[in-house]
C-alpha positions as CSV (number, residue, x, y, z in Angstrom):
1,X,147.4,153.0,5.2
2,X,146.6,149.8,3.6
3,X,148.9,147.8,1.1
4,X,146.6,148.9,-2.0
5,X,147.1,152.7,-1.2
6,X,151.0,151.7,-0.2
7,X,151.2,150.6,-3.6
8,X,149.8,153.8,-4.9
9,X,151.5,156.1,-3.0
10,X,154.6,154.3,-4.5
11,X,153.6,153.9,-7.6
12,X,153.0,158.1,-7.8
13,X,156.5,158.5,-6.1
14,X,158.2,156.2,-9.0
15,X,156.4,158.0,-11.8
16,X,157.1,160.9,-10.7
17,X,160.6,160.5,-11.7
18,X,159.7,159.3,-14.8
19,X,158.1,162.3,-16.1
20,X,161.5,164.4,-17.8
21,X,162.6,161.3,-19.9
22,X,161.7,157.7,-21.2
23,X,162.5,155.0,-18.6
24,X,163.5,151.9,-20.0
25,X,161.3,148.9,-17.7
26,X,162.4,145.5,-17.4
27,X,159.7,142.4,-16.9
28,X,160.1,139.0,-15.1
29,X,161.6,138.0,-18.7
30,X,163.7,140.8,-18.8
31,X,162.1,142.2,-22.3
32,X,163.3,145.8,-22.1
33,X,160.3,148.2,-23.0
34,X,159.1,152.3,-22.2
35,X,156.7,153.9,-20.3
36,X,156.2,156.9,-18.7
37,X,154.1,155.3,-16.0
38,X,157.8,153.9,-14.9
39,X,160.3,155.6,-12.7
40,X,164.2,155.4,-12.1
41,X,166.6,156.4,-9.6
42,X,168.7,157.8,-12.0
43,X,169.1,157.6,-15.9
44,X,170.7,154.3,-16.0
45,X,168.7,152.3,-13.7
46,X,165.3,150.4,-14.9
47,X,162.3,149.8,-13.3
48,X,161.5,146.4,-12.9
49,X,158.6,143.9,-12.8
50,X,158.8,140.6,-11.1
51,X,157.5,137.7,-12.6
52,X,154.4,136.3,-10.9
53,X,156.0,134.3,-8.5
54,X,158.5,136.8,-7.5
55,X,155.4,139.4,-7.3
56,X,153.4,137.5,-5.1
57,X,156.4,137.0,-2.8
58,X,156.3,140.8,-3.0
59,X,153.0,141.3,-2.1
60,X,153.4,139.0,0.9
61,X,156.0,140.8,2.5
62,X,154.7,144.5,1.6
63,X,151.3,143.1,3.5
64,X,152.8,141.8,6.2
65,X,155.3,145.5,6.6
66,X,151.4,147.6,6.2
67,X,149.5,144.9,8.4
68,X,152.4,145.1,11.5
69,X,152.6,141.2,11.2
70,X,155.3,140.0,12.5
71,X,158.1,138.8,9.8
72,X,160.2,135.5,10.1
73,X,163.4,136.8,9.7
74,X,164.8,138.8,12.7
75,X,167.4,141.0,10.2
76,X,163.8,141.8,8.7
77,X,163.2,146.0,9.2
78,X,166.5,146.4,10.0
79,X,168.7,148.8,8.6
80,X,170.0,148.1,5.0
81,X,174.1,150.0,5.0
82,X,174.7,150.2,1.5
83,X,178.0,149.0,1.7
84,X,177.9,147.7,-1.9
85,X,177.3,151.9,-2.8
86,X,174.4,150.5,-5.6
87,X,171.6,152.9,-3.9
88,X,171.8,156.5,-4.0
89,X,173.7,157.7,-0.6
90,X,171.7,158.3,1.8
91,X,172.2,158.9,6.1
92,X,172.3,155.9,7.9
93,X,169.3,154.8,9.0
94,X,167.1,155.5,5.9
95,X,166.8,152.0,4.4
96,X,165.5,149.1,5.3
97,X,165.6,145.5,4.0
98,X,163.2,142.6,4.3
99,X,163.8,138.9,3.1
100,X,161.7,137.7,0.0
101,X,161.2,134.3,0.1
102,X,163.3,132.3,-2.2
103,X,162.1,129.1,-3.4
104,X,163.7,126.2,-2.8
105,X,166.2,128.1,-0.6
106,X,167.0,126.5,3.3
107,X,168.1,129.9,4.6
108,X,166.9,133.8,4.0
109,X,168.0,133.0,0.6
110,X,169.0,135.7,-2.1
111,X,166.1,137.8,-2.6
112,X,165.9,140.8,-0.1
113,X,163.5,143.8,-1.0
114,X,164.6,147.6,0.6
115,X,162.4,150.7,1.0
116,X,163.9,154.1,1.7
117,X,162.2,156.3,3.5
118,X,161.2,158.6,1.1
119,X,158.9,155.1,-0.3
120,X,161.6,154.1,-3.0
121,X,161.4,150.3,-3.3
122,X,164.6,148.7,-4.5
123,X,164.7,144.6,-5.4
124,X,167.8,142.3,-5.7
125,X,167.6,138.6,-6.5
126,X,171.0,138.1,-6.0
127,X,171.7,138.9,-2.5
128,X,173.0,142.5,-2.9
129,X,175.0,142.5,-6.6
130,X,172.4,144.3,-8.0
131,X,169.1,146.1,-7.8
132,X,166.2,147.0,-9.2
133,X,163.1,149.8,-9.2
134,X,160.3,147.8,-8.5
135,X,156.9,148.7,-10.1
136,X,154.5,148.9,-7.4
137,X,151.7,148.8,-9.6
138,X,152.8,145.6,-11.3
139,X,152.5,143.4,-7.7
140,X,149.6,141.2,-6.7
């Protein structure tokens, strides 16, 4: 499967859940607006779309996960606990994380994207705290 039809079969799982209410969706300037195109775990959580940077970061990493390139963290594709108890529970094993490079940062920095198995893509920018639906159609 290539990265565009990644992004749609995402996109169509997100939406998906959007269809029994409004979702509120947050953008890289966090101006709060609705659409039914947009998706939620649950009804308080937002979908959000990364600013361009951040998107292109993204994109980088979701290419290199479809393409089999290697990644250039070795924690990258591991398994993602949920210690913090932010995500929906889930078995052990179902999510994954992957470093998204931070700019400016000497280490794996704070941004780390997880997938679930089930194609849900979660997005914190502060190493964990928080999290966010990502858009799939908003990238690249």
């Amino acid at each position: 499967m290539d990265s565009r039809r990644l992004r749609a079969a995402l996109a169509a799982l997100l939406a998906a859940g959007a269809a029994a209410a409004g979702i509120a969706v947050s953008s890289g300037d966090d101006d709060p607006k609705t659409t039914p195109e947009s998706a939620t775990v649950d009804e308080s959580t937002t979908v959000y779309i990364p600013s361009h940077e951040e998107s292109a970061a993204i994109d980088r990493v979701l290419d290199a996960i479809e393409s089999g390139d290697p990644l250039p963290y070795e924690e990258d594709g591991g398994v993602f606990e949920n210690r913090e108890e932010l995500l929906p529970e889930r078995p052990l094993g179902y999510y994954r994380e992957y470093t998204v490079e931070t700019p400016g940062s000497p280490d794996r920095g704070a941004r780390r994207l997880v997938i679930g198995e089930g194609g849900e893509v979660y997005y914190t920018r502060d190493h964990y705290a928080s999290f966010e639906v990502l858009d799939p159609e908003a990238l690249g």
